[in-house]
VEXDREN-2710 file (C-alpha; in Angstrom, 1 decimal):
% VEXDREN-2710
k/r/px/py/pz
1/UNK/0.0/0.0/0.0
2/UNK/1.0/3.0/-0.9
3/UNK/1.2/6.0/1.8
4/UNK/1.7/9.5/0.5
5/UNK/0.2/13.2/2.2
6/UNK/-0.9/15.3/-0.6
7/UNK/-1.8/19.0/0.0
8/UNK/-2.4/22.5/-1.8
9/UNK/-1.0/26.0/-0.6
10/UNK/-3.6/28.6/-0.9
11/UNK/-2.6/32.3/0.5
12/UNK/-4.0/35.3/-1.7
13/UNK/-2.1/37.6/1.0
14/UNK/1.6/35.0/1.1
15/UNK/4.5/35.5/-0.4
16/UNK/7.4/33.3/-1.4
17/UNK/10.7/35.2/-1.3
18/UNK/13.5/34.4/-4.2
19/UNK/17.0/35.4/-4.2
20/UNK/17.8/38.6/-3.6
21/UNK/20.3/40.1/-6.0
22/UNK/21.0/43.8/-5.1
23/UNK/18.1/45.7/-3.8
24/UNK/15.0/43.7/-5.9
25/UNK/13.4/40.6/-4.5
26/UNK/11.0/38.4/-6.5
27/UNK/8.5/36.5/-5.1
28/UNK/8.1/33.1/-6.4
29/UNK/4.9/30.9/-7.6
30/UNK/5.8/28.4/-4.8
31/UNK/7.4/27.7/-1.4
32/UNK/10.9/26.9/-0.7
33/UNK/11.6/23.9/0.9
34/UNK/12.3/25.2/3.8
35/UNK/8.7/26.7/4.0
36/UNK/7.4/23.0/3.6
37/UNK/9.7/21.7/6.1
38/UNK/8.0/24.0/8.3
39/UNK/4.4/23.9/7.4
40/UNK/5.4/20.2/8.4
41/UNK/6.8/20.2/11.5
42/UNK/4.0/22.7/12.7
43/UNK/1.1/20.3/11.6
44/UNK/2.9/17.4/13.6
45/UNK/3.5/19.8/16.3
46/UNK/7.5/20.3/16.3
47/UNK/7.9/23.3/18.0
48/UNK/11.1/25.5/16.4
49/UNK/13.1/25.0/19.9
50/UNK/13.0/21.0/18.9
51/UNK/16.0/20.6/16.3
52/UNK/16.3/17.1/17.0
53/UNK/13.1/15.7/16.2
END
């Protein structure tokens, strides 16, 4: 069986910061993966002071 965790971002107001060169940052169509990583770890209730797990 497969297990997967499917999902879809919706924010009118969020915004998805690129690399900055000089003084202009783009905002991208889509998170970075650190975003995700913390979407994540907030649904499963990691707290940011809990590196470990």
């Amino acid at each position: 069986m497969a297990r997967f965790l499917l999902f879809q971002l919706a924010g009118p107001l969020a915004s998805w910061g690129e690399i900055a060169i000089g003084e202009d940052r783009h905002s991208a169509p889509y998170p970075g993966r650190s975003a995700v990583l913390g979407i994540l770890a907030s649904a499963l209730g990691i707290r940011r002071a809990e590196e470990v797990r």
